[in-house]
C-alpha positions in Angstrom: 0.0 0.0 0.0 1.1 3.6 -0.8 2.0 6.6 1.1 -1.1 8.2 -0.3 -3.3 5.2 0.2 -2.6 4.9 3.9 -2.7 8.4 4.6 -6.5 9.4 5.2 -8.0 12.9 3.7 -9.0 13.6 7.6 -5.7 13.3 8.9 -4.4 15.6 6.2 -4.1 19.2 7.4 -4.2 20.9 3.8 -5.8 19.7 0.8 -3.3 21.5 -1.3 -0.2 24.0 -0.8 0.1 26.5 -2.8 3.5 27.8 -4.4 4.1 30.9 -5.9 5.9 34.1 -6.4 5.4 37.7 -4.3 4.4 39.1 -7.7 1.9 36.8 -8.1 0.0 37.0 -4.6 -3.3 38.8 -5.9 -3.8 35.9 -7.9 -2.8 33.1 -5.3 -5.5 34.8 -2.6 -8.0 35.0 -5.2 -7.5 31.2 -6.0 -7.1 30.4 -2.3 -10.2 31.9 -1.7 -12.7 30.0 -4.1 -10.8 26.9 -4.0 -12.0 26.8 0.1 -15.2 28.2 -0.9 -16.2 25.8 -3.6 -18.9 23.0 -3.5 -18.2 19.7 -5.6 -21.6 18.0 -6.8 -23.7 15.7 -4.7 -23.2 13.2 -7.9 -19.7 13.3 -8.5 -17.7 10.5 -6.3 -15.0 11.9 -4.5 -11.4 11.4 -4.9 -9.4 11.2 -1.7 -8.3 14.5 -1.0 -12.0 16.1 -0.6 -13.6 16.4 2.7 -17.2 16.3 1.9 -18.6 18.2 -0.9 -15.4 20.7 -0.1 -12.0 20.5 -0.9 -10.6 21.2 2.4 -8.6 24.0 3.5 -5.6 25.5 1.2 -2.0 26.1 2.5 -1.0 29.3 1.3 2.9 30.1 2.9 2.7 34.2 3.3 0.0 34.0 5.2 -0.2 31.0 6.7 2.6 31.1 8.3 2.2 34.6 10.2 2.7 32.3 14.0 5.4 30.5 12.5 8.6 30.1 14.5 11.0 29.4 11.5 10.0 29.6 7.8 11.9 26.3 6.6 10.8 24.3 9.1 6.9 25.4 8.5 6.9 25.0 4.9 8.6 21.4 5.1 5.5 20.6 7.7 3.0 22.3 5.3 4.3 20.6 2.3 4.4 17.2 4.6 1.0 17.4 5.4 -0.8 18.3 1.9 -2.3 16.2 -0.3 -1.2 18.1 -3.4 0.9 21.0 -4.7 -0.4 24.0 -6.7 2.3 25.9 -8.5 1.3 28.9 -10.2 4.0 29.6 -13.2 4.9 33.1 -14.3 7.7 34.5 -15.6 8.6 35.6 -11.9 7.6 32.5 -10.4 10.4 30.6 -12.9 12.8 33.5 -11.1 11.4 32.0 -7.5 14.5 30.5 -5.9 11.6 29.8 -2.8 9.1 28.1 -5.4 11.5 25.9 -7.6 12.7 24.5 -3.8 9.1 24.0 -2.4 8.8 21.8 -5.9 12.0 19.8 -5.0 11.0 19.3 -1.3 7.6 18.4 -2.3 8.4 15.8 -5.1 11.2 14.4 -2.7 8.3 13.8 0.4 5.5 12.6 -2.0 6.6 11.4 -5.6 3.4 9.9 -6.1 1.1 13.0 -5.0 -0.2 15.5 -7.9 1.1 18.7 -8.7 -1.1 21.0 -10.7 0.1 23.8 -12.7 -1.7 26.8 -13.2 -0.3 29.0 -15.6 -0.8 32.7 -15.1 1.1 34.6 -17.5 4.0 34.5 -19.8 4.7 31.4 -22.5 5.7 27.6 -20.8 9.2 27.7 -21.7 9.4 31.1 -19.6 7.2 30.5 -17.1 7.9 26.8 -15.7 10.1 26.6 -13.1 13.3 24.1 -13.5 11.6 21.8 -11.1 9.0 21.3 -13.5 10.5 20.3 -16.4 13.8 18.4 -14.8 14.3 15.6 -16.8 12.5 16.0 -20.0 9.3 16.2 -17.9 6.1 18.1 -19.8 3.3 19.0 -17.1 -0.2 19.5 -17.5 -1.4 22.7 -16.9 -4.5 24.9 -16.1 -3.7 27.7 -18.8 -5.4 30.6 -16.8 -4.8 33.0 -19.4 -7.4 34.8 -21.2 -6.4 33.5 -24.7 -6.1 30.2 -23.4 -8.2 27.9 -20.9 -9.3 30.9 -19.0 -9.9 31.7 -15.4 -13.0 29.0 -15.3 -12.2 26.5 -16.9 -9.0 26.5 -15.8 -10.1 26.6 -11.9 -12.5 23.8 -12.7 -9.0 21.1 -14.2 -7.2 22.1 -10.9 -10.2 21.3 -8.6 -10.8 18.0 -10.6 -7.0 17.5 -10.0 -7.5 18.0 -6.3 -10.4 16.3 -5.6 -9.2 13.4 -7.9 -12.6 13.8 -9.9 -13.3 13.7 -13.6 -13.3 17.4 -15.0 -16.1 16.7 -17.5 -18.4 16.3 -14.3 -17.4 19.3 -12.9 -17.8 21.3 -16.2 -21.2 19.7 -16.9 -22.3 21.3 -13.2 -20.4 24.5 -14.2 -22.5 25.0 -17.0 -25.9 23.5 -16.0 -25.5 26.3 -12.9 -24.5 29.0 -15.8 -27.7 27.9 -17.9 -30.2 27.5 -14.9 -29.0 31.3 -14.4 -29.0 32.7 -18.3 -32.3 30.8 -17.9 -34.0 32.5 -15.3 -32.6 36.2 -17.3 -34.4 35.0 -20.3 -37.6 33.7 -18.2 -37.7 37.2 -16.7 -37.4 39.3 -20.0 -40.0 37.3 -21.7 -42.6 38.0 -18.5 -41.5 41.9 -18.9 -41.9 42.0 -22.6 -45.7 40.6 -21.7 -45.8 43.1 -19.6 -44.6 45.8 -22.2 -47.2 44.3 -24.1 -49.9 45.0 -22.2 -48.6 48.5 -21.2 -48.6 49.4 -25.1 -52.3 47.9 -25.4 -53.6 50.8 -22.9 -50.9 53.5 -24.5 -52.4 53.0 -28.4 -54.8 56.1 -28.1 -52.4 58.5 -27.2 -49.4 58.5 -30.5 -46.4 60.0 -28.3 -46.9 57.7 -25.6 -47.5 54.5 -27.9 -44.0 56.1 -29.4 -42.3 55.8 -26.2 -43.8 52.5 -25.3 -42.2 51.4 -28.7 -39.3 52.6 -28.0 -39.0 50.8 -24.7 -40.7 47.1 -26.4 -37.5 48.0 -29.1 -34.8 48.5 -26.4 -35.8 45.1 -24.9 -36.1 43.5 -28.1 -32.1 44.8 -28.5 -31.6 43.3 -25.2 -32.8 40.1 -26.3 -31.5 39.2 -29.3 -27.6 40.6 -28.7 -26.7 40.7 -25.1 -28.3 38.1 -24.1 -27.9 35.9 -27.1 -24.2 36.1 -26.5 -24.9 35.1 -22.7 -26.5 31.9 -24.2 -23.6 31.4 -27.0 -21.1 31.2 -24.3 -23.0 28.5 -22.5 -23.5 26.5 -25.5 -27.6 27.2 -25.2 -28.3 29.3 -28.3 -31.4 26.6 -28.7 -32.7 28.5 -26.1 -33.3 31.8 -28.5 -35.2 29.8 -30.9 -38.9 30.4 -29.0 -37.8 34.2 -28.5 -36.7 34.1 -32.4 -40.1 33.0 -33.0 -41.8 35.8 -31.8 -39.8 38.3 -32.8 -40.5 37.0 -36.0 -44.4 37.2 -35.5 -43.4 40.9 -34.7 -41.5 41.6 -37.4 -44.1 40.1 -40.0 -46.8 42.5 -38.7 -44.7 44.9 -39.9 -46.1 44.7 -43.1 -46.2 49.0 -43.8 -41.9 49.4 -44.0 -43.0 53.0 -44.9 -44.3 53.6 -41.8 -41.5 53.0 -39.1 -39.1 54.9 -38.2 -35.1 55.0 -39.2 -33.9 53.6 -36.1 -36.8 51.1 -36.0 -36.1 49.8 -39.1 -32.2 50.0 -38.6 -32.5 47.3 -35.3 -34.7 45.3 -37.5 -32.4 44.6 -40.1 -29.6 44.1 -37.5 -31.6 41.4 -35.5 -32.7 40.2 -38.3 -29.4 39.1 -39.8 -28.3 38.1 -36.1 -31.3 35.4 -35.9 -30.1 34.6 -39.6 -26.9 34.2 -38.7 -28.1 31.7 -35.7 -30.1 29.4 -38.1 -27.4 29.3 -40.6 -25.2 28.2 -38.3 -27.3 25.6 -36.3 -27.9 23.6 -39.8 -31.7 25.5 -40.2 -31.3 27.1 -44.0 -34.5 27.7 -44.7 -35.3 29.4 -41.2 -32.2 31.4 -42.3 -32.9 32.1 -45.6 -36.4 33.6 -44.7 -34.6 35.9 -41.9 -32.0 36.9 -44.3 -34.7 38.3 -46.5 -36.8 40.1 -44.4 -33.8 41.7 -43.6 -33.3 42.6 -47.4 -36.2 43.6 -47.4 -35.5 46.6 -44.1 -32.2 47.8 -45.3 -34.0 48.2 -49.0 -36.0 50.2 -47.5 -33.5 52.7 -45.7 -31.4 52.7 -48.9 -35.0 53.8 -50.6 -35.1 56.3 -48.4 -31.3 57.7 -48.5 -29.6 56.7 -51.8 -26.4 58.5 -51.0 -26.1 57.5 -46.8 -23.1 55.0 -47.6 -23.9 53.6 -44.3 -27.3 52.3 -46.0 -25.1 51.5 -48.6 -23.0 48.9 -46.8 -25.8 48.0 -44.5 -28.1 47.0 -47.9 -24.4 45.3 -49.3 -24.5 42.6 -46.0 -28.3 41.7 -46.7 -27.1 41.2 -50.5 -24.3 38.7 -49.4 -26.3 36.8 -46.6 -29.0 36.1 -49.0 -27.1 35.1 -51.5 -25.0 33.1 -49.0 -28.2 31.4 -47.9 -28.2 30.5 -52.1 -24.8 28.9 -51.7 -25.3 26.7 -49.0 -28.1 25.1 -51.2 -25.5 25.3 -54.3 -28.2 27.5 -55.9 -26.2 28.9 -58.7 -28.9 31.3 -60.2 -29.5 32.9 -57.1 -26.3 33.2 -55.8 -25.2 35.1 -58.6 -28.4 37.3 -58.1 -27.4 38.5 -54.8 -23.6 38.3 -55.0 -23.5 40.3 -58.0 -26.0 42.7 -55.8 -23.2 42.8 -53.3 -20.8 43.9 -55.6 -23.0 46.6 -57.2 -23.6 47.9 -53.5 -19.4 47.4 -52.9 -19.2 49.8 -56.0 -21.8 52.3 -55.2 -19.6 52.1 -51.7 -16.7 53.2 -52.9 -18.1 56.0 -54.8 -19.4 57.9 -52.0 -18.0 56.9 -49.0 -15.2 58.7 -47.0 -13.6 55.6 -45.9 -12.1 54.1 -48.7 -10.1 51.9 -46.3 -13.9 50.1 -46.0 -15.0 50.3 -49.2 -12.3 49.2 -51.2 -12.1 45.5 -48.2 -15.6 45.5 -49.3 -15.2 45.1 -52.6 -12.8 43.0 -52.2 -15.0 40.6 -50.2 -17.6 41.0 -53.0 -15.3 39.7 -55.8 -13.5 37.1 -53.3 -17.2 35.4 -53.4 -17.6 35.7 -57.0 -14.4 33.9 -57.1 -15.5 31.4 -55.3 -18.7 31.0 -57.2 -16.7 30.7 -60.9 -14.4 28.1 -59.2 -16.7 25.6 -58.2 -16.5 23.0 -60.1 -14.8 24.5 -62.6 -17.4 26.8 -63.7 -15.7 29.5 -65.3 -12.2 29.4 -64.0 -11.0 32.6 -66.2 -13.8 34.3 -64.3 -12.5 32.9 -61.3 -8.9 34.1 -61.6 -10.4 37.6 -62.7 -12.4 38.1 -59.7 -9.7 37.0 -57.2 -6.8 39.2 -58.8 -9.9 41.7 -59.0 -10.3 41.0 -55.0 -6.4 41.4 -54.5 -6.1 44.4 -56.1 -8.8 46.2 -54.0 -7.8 44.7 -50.3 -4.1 46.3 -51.7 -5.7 49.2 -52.1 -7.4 49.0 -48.5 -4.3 48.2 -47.0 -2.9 51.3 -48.9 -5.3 53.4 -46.7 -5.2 51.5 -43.5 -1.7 49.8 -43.5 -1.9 48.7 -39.6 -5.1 47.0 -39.7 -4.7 43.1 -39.4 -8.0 42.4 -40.7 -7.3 43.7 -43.7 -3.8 41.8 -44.5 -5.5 38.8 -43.6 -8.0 39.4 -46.2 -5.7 39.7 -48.6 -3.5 36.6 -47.6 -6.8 34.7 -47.8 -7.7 36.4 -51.5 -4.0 35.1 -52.5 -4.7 31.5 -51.0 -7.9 31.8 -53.2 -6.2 32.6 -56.1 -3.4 29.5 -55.8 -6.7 27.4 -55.3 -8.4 28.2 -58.8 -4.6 28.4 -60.6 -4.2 25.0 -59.3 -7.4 23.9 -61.0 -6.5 25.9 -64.5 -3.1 24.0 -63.6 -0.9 27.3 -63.5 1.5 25.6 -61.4 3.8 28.3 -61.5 1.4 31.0 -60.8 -0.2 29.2 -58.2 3.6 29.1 -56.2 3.6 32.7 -56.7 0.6 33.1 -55.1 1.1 31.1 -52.4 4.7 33.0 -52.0 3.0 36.7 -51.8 0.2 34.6 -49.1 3.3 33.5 -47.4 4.7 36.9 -47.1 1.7 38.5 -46.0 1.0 35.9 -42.8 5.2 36.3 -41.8 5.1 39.9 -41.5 1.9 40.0 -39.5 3.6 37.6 -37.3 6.6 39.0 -37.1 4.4 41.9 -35.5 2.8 39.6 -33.0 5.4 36.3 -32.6 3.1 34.6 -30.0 -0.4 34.8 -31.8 -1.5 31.0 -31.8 -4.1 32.0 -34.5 -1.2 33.7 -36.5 1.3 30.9 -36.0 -1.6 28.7 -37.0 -2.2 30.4 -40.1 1.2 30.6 -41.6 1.5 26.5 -42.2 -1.5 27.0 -44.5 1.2 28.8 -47.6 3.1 25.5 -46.7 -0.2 22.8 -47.1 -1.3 24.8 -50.4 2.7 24.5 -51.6 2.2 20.6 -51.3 -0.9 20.4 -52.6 0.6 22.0 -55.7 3.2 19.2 -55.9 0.8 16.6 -55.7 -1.5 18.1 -58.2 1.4 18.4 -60.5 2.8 14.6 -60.5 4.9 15.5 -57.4 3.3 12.9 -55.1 6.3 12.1 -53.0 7.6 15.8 -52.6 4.1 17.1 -51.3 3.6 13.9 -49.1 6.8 14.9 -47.9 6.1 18.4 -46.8 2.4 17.1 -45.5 4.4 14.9 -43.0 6.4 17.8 -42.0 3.0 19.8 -41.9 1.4 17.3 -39.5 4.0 17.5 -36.9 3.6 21.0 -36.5 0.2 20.7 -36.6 0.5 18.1 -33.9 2.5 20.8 -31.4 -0.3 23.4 -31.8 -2.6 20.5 -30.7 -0.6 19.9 -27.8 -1.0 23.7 -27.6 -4.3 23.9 -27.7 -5.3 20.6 -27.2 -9.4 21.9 -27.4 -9.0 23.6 -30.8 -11.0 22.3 -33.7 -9.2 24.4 -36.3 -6.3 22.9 -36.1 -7.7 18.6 -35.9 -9.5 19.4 -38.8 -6.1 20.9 -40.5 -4.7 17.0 -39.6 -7.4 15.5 -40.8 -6.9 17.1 -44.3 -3.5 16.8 -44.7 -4.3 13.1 -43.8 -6.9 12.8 -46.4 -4.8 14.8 -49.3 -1.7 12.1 -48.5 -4.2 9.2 -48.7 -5.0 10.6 -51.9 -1.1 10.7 -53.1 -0.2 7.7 -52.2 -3.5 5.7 -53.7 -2.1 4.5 -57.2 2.1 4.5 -56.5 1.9 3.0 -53.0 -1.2 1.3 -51.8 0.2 0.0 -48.5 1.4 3.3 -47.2 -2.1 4.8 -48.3 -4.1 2.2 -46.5 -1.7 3.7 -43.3 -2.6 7.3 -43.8 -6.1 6.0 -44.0 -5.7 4.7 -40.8 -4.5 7.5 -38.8 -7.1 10.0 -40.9 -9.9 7.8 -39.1 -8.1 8.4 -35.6 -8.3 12.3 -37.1 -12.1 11.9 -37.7 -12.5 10.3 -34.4 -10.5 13.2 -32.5 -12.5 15.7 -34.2 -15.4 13.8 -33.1 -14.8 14.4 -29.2 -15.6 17.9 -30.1 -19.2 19.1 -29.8 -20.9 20.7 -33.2 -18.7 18.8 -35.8 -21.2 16.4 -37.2 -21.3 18.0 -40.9 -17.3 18.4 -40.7 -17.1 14.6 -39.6 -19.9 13.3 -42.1 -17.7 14.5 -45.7 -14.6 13.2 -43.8 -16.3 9.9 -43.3 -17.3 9.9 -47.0 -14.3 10.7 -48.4 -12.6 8.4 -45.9 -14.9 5.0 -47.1 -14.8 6.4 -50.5 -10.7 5.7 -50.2 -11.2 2.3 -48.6 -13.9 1.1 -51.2 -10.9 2.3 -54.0 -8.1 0.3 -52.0 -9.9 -2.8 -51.4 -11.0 -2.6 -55.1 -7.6 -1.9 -56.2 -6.9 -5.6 -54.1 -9.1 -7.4 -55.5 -8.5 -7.0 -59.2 -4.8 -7.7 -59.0 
């Protein structure tokens, strides 16, 4: 039997000992404080450090050790008598002489007891202590910053470290508690927007105060569908909206008269509208999309009616022309598609005649003939067209970047536009052209992260000149040279999953490089395909553990039997 076996949670003064440096002691109170406070779930069976549905009390040395007689002696008895060790990494913490030795004296007393890492600030390789990492170790740990885990989740992996609990239970309670609360906000505004109702019933006779009262239904109505539709995005409940999208539809179709309401009524509508569109569109409803999408059409017509030259109209009636004609595209609806998307780019154009900020219009036009790009290439339409409307969409996000030379949402525009561009030379099979493009893409990704080296999204983004480089091999007889750089690809790709071991982007990137080297490798070398098929099922299945994947997952599982049904055919006939 172990130390820690023997060793009962009662007779343990501490259920954890925090380590960390003076610079960090806002943060180590804060997390003192909650740890002691909080409650694990009736349902979840307790590992051994809890002590009933708490976690026990939390050593932390400054002030815990305000009556003791001598500092080393109190620590070793601290660290002696806790079930686990907390070490919060920062830049100044890796500086800690005090917190590197409370590691080593902790590991020597207890090898087999946890130590949970909860990183603050600062990269790992500057922020974990040598105690850590001695001998090639590679901890686990809570990523507390913003960009990362964040503050909730990552208090919920060190409490399931403590307690010696599953963290999937504890982040199921996390977010039923979160939704029981969003809940209750959205309970309450529907029984004031009754009330509202009823309010504006008794105010119709009187035109300023029925005014007013519409003004107050609006304001809630705003409420609704942004501020708290982003509550209920960040619990994973937007299903919740779709009853409160209901009505507001039922509103909004009363509205028959456009004439009749006001500007800034029939601003909010259009905006809400293409919100709740966006909503559907995303949570696999087209239809319910495509119907929001047009009454929104239908609002910003209106305005533009109203004020021709107002090139905020203008670009407000430009975003209804793409989202209907988006809500063509997902249905592959060619004819409409071009409708609206050739709408867009009349509205881009009208855009950049009138309005001050060129910056804007000129990224809008390039957005408008980046989709006409895309419309020509599919399938191999039109792909003259194609490469006209994405050097057409270069030359205009150049000219944006011209105006606004700082602004990252720009470049990246114009990185993707280039990507575009290699895409449909690829398919003309202007190999040489397509390298060029992918060179200028290349260029365009380096210097923004040359600006910003530890941007995961940016360091993400730069492999992608490198994926469309191979793909050009193998689309040019190359097979072995762009299986070659894929292999390379997918190592990097595995270190930003270690990364970021909850980010979809970057399985999904794996799973296509998997799929384009199955493809390589299909004719010249069978056996090693029927490997890469392998692993880009274990791809499929990783992407799989993530929530909202399902139309991702079902053309990877196509493709994927598609390959096998080839292979074993292949077999068979020779």
């Amino acid at each position: 039997m172990g130390e820690d076996e023997a060793v009962s949670a009662e007779m343990r003064r501490f259920a954890a000992f925090i380590s960390y440096s003076h610079a960090d002691a806002e943060l180590a109170a804060k997390l003192q404080r909650q740890l002691e406070r909080y409650r694990l779930p009736r349902h979840v069976e307790l590992g051994p450090a809890a002590q009933g549905n708490r976690l026990g009390r939390i050593f932390r040395d400054r002030e815990d050790l305000a009556a003791a007689s001598s500092l080393s002696d109190a620590i070793r008895a601290a660290l002696a008598d806790s079930a686990s060790l907390i070490v919060i990494c920062s830049p100044d913490a890796k500086q800690s002489r005090w917190v590197n030795d409370e590691i080593t004296l902790f590991q020597s007393l207890h090898p087999e007891r946890p130590i949970l890492v909860a990183l603050v600030s600062g990269e790992p390789a500057e922020a974990f202590p040598d105690a850590l990492t001695a001998g090639g170790r590679e901890p686990l740990a809570a990523d507390l910053r913003k960009n990362a885990d964040g503050w909730s989740l990552g208090f919920l992996k060190i409490v399931a470290g403590i307690a010696g609990v599953p963290l999937d239970a504890l982040v199921q309670r996390d977010a039923q508690r979160r939704i029981r609360r969003v809940t209750g906000i959205t309970l309450a505004a529907l029984a004031a927007m009754l009330v509202m109702g009823v309010m504006t019933a008794f105010a119709l006779s009187a035109r300023n105060e029925a005014a007013r009262q519409r003004a107050s239904a609006e304001g809630l109505v705003e409420y609704m569908l942004t501020d708290l539709r982003d509550k209920l995005r960040g619990v994973g409940r937007i299903d919740v909206m779709d009853g409160v999208n209901q009505r507001a539809m039922e509103h909004y179709r009363g509205q028959s008269d456009l004439g009749s309401l006001p500007a800034g009524s029939l601003e909010q509508r259009a905006r809400i509208l293409l919100a709740m569109g966006e909503d559907d569109d995303k949570s696999g409803k087209p239809e319910q999309a495509r119907a929001k999408f047009l009454e929104a059409h239908r609002a910003t017509a209106a305005l533009l009616y109203r004020e021709p030259d107002n090139p905020d109209r203008i670009f407000a009636h430009a975003q209804s022309e793409y989202w209907v004609g988006q809500a063509a595209w997902r249905k592959r609806d060619r004819q409409a598609t071009s409708k609206y998307w050739h709408g867009y780019a009349r509205q881009a154009a009208r855009l950049l005649e009138v309005d001050p900020d060129k910056a804007r219009a000129n990224l809008e036009m390039g957005y408008a003939s980046g989709n006409l790009c895309d419309l020509y290439y599919y399938q191999n339409y039109d792909l003259k067209k194609a490469v006209d409307y994405c050097r057409q969409a270069i030359r205009f996000e150049k000219a944006a970047l011209d105006r606004a030379p700082g602004k990252t949402e720009i470049a990246m525009a114009l990185a993707n536009s280039y990507g575009w561009l290699a895409e449909v030379l690829v398919a003309d099979k202007a190999f040489a052209d397509a390298r060029k493009a992918r060179e200028e893409e290349q260029q365009i990704v380096d210097r923004l992260l040359a600006r910003d080296p530890k941007n995961f999204e940016l360091r993400f983004r730069r492999l992608w000149p490198e994926f469309g480089s191979a793909a050009i091999d193998i689309a040019a007889g190359q097979e072995q040279d762009g299986v070659r750089k894929l292999e390379a690809l997918d190592r990097q790709f595995a270190a930003l999953s270690r990364e970021a071991p909850d980010n979809v982007e970057v399985k999904r990137a794996m799973a296509r490089s998997l799929y384009a080297q199955t493809g390589a490798l299909m004719t010249q070398d069978p056996a090693a395909a029927r490997v890469k098929l392998q692993q880009l099922r274990g791809a499929i299945a990783a992407i799989g553990r993530t929530p909202g994947q399902i139309e991702t997952l079902t053309a990877f599982l196509k493709e994927a039997d598609l390959f096998e049904a080839k292979l074993n055919r292949e077999r068979s006939e020779r």
